[in-house]
N, C-alpha and C positions, 0 to 999 in steps of 0.2 A: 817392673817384672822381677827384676831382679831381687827386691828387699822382699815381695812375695814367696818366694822359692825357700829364700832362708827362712821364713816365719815358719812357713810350711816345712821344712826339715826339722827345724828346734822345736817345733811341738812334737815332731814323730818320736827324734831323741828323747825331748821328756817323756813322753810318754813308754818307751823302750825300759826307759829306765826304772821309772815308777813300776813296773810288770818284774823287771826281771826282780828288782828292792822286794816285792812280796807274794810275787808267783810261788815259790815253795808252798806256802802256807796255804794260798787258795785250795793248791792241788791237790792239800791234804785233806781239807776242809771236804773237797768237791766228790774225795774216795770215802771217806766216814758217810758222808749223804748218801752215796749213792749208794754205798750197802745197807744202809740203814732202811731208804727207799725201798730195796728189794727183798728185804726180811733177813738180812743175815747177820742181825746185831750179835750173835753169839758169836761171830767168829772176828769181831773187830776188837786189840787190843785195848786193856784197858787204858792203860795211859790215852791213847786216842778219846777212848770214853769221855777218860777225862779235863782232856784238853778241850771237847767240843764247844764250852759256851765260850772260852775264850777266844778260839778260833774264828768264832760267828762275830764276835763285837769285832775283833781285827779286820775280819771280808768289809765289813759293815761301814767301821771306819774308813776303810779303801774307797769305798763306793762312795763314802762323805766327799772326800777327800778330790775323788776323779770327777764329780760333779761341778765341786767348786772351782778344776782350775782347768774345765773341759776337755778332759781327754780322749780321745780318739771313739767315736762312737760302738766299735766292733767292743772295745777293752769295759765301756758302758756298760753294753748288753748283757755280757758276758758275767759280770758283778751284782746286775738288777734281777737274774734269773738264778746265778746262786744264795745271796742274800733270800731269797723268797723260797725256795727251796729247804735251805737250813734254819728259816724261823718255823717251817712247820714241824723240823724236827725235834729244835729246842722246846719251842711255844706250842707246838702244835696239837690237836687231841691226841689221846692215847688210844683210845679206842672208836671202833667202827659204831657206823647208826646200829646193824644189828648187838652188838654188844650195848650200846647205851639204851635201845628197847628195851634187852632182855633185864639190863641191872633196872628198870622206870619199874618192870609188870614185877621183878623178882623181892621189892622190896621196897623201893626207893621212894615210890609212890605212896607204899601205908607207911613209911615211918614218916612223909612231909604232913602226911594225915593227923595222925599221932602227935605230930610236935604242934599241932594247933588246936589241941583238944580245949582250952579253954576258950574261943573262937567258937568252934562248933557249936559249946551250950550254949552263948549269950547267942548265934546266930538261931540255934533250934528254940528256945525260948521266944524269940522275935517271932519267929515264923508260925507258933502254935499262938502265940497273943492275935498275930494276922487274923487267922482263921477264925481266932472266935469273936472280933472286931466286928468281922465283913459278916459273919451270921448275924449277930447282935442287929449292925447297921439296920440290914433287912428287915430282921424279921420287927423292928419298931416302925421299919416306915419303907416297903416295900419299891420307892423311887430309888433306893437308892443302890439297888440290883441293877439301875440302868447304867448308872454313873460311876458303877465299878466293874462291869462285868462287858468283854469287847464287844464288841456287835458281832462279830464273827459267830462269837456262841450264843447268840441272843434271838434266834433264829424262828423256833418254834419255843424253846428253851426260858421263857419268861414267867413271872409271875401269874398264876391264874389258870398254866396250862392243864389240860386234863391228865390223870394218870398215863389214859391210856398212849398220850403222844409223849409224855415224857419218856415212858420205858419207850417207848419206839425209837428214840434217841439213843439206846444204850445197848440193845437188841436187836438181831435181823439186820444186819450189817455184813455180813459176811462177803456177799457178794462186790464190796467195793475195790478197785484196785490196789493192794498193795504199795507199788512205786509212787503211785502219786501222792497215798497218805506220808510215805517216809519221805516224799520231798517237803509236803508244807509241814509235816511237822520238825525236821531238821532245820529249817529257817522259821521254825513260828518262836510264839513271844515268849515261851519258857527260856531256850535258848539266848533271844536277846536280852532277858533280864538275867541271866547268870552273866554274861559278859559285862555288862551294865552293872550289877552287883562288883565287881572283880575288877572292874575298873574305875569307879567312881570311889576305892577304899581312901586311896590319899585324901580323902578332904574327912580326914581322921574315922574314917568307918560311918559315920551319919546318915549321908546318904544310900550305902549301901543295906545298910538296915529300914531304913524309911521304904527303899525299893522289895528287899523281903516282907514286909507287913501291906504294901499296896496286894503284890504278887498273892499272897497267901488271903486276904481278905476275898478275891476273886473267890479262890476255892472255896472258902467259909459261907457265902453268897451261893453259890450253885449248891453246895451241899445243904443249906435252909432249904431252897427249893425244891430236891428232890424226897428231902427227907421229911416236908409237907403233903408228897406224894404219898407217902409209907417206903418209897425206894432208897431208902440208907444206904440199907449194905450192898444192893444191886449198883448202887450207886457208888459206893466206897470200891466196889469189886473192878468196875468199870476203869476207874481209877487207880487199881493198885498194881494191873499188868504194868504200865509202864512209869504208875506215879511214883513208886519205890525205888528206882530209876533215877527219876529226872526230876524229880520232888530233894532225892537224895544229892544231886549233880548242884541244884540251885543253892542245896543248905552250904555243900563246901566253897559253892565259890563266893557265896557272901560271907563264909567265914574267910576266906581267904584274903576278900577284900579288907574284913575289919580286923585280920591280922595287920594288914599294911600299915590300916588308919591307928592300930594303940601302939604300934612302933613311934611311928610322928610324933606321939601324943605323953607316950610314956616310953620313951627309951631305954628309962634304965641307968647303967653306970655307965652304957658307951655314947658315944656320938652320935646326934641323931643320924647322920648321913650313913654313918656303919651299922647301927641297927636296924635302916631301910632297907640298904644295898639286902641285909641277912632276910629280914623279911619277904623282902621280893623275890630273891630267889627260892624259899621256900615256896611261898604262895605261888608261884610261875609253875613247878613242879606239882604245886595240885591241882591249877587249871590244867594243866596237860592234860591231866586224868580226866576234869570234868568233861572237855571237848568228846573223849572217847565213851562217856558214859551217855553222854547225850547222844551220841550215833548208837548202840545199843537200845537206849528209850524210843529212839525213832524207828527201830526195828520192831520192836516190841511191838508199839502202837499200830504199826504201818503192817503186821501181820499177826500177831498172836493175838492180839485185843479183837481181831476182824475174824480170824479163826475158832477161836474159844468164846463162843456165843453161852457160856451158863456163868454164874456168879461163882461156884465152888471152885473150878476151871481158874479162874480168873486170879483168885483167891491164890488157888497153888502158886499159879506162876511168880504174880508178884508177891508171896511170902517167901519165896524160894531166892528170887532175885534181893530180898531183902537181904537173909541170911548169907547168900554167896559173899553181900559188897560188907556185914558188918563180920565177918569171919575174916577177909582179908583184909580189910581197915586195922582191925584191932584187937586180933587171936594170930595173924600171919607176921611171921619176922623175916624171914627170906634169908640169903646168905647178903645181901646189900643194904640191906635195912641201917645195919649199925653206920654205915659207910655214906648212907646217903645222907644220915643226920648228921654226920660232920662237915659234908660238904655244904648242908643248907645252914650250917652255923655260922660258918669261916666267913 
């Protein structure tokens, strides 16, 4: 009982001691935080300023230190909640979600655009070859509209159909609900092939291009068929509310993808691992964008395409949404622009 008691006193003393050895400094450490917490860096001396990162390895060391030679649980706690505290001040963001929104929409987003303009052509070139592939296919040998085009669209929608049920497919629609169109088309296959695009880039951009020319042959295939109709442009119209959109949303993010894949592949004078890490995070910052553009195409489809029953109609909106996305892509600088391309550099 006795050799208990003392164990029990000589760790209180160490640990008395250990506290009082570097209590100053926490204290210091725990007042620069807490104003820094509350917004009143302007009124913290600079020396303090600049004492801070030193300060934080010292807590940090303590907390190393109280760990390994078990110190009193209260003196713990005490050290695991300021260490976490002053990493978010040293490490921590500088700015709120609304401010890193406002710098994504102010700039940040067309210059990650911008920095992958050579991506874009080789991706928009694949995706125009698609389309006249999956026309070609068809129109030599009619099966093979089955074998490219989902069954979901394959409905009335087939080879052989009459004019008048094909326009019925693209017209006289108005009446359908809204929410339900923007739920299936939010989860439909445009959608999972941009993600699929954007994520299969590491196996050097391959597959992510194979996935734009499947993608796009579809379109090139239904466009034979309508346009066997005489319905092109009712057809192209049908199409352009929300295909300039999300036609545009699929082109960036298989550019995005096959930005990753010619990093792998060609790095350059740096490391491939540091010309990934740089790729990625640029490509990251265009999927952001694409995810929101795809929610805009789901509106579009899910209302104005159901709304605006005439080809001219149609015509406006998706020219209009054309011009809005190439006007900020690649006429808009923002005040963040310059700022964001260094950050997707670094």
């Amino acid at each position: 009982m006795t050799a208990t008691l003392d164990a029990i006193e000589s760790a209180a003393l160490r640990s008395d001691r250990f506290r009082l050895e570097r209590e100053a400094d926490w204290q210091r450490l725990e007042a620069i935080v807490t104003r820094m917490e509350k917004g009143r860096i302007r009124g913290i001396p600079d020396e303090d300023l600049l004492a801070l990162p030193g300060l934080y390895r010292t807590v940090a060391s303590s907390l190393s230190i109280a760990r390994e030679t078990s110190l009193d649980a209260a003196t713990l706690a005490y050290l695991e909640a300021l260490v976490q505290r002053a990493w978010f001040v040293v490490y921590g963001p500088r700015t709120s979600l609304w401010e890193w929104f406002s710098g994504f929409l102010g700039g940040g987003w067309s210059a990650a655009v911008r920095a992958i303009w050579v991506d874009i052509l080789i991706a928009l070139t694949v995706m125009v070859a698609g389309t006249a592939v999956g026309w070609l296919l068809v129109s030599h040998d009619p099966e093979w509209y089955f074998a490219l085009v989902p069954k979901q669209f394959g409905d009335t929608r087939v080879p052989g159909a009459s004019a008048e049920v094909l326009k019925a497919t693209i017209f006289g629609n108005s009446g359908q609900s809204g929410m339900s169109v923007f739920a299936a088309q939010l989860f439909s296959n445009n959608a999972q092939v941009s993600i699929l695009a954007f994520a299969l880039g590491f196996a050097f951009g391959v597959p992510s291009l194979l996935l734009l020319v499947h993608n796009m042959a579809v379109l090139g295939a239904m466009l034979w068929l309508y346009s066997g109709a005489g319905l092109t442009l009712d057809f192209a119209g049908w199409i352009a509310v929300h295909g300039t959109t999300e036609i545009f949303a699929i082109l960036l993010a298989g550019a995005a993808g096959l930005h990753i894949g010619r990093s792998l592949a060609f790095p350059g004078r740096k490391p491939v691992l540091q010309a990934t890490a740089q790729a990625g995070r640029r490509a990251a910052l265009v999927m952001t964008g694409v995810v929101l553009m795809l929610v805009v195409a789901a509106l579009l489809e899910g209302f104005a395409r159901q709304l605006v029953d005439e080809t001219a109609g149609r015509f406006a909106i998706g020219g209009s949404m054309l011009a809005i996305w190439l006007g900020y892509f690649f006429a808009f600088r923002g005040n963040d622009g310059h700022a964001a391309s260094r950050d997707a550099s670094r």
